[in-house]
Phi, psi and omega in degrees: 000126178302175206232001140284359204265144184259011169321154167326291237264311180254060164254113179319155162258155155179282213306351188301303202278103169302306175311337183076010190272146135308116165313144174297296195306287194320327190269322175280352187278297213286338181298318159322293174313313169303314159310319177292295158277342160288005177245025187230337227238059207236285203290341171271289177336309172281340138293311187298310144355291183250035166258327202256335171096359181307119178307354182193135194296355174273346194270335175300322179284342196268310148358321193213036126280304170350277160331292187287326187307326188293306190320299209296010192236021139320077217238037137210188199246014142276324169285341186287313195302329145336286182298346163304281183309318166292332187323309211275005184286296166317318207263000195187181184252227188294148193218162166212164159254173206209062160328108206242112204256065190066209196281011179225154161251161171189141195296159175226339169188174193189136172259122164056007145313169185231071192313132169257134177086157202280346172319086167272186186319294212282349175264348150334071143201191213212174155266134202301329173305327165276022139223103165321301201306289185304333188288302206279334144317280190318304154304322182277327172076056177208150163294163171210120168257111183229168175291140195276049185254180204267005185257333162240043167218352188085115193312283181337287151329228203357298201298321176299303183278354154073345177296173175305127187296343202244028184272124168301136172233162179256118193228149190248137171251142188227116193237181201203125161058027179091013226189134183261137199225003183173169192209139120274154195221116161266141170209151182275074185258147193063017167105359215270145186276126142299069190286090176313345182251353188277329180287316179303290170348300172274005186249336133343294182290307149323327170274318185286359160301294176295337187281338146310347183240012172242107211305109187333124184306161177290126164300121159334143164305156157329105174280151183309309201300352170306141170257154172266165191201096158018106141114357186241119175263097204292335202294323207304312187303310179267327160285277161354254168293352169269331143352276184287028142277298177302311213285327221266323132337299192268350162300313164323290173350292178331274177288312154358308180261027119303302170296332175280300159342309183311294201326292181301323172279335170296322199256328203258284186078291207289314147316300167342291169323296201297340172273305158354285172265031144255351175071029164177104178274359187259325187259013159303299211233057180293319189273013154284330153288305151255008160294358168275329171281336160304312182279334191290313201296319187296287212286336182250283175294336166267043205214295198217088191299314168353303199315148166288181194233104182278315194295323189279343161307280208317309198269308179301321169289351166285312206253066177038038170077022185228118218261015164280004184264349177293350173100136187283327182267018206284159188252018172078174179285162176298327175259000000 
């Protein structure tokens, strides 16, 4: 990786910062943040947990309090990428990160391949259209799981990284300001279980990390119609912080309908199924439904109408994306 480069995802902090200190705030941020998602992660940890085989849900918890105490000692967005990728070692087989450049993608580091060829991770790359799987993170923000051929990771990917064409991979988007700045790529090679909510967590965690360590774009002038006010720098106040309100909404937003979706296949199962093979998951499980939609409405839509209806994503994913399993009387999205 060039030691210039200004890419989102490894752009160093040092020369902006005349002291050369790490910030006080950045370090009380990220302790925060980290605090902030081990305290959202109680109902995934207890999957993960018995997905994973851990004899007991503290050891899976202390496992990735581990983890984030590493994040916080994270001071630039090349460690952060480090601490991702090593992260994924519990949770998966071999991973690579993908930095996503405009219309090309290109590696930035890599676990346990078996690399083909003198071609390393960091001279990888390409246009991102000639791998879809990647293409549909980056557009869509969303995970995606596809086969690792050369037709949807991209022959160059496939070749390089050497695994089987006919292997599943997992790929994470990882964003900064709304905008996917990187994917991780996951695989189950030899057989290694994919904990897909464990990854998301941490791909989750690496990005509001890294967005903390990356010095904010330069600003448009002041439009005149601002009024000033001595001693305030209005662009930070309007650009700035509502930018990290909206992004901080719809993360909450996420996990909330995450956490509920979660809530429900651990505590209800058997409801579920059973709203499942009747073809109506809403009158298994009305009142688990709509004390969620009440609270997604209070805490989220009546706050910030913009937000998309995460939660009602959450609930199609209870009925396996088919949204007649959901029942004739199910009330539709918040939006």
């Amino acid at each position: 990786m060039p030691e210039n480069s200004t890419y989102p995802f490894v752009h160093e902090i040092a020369a902006s910062h005349a002291s050369g200190a790490f910030p006080t705030f950045l370090q009380d941020r990220l302790s925060q943040l980290a605090g902030e998602v081990e305290a959202r992660v109680s109902i995934e940890i207890d999957e993960a947990a018995a997905a994973a085989g851990y004899k007991s849900r503290l050891a899976a918890s202390e496992e990735f309090n581990q983890l984030m105490r590493r994040l916080r000692q994270c001071r630039s967005t090349e460690e952060v990428a480090a601490w991702l990728l090593d992260s994924t070692s519990s949770y998966c087989g071999p991973a690579a990160l993908f930095e996503v450049i405009g219309t090309e993608v290109r590696g930035v580091r890599a676990r346990g391949f078996q690399l083909d060829g003198a071609e390393s991770i960091q001279e990888l790359e390409g246009p991102i259209d000639a791998a879809p799987a990647l293409a549909t993170v980056a557009q869509e923000r969303d995970t995606v799981i596809a086969l690792g051929s050369p037709a949807e990771v991209s022959p160059q990917i496939a070749a390089t990284l050497g695994h089987p064409h006919t292997e599943k991979v997992y790929l994470y988007p990882v964003e900064i300001q709304d905008k996917v700045v990187a994917i991780l790529y996951a695989t189950a090679s030899g057989g290694t279980h994919v904990d897909s909510a464990a990854l998301e967590l941490l791909a989750y965690a690496a990005g509001s990390a890294a967005q903390l360590l990356t010095p904010p774009p330069e600003h448009e002038p002041i439009s005149p119609e601002l009024v000033a006010i001595r001693g305030v720098d209005m662009r930070t106040h309007t650009d700035a912080s509502g930018a990290l309100l909206r992004q901080a909404r719809e993360a909450r937003a996420r996990w909330f309908a995450r956490a509920e979706a979660a809530r429900i296949r651990l505590r209800h199962g058997a409801a579920l199924e059973r709203g499942r093979l009747q073809h109506d998951i809403y009158s298994a499980l009305r009142p688990e439904i709509d004390a969620a939609r009440r609270s997604y409405h209070q805490d989220f839509l009546a706050v910030s109408p913009a937000i998309a209806d995460y939660l009602h994503r959450e609930l199609l994913s209870l009925a396996d994306n088919d949204a007649s399993l959901l029942g004739p009387d199910y009330p539709g999205s918040l939006v």
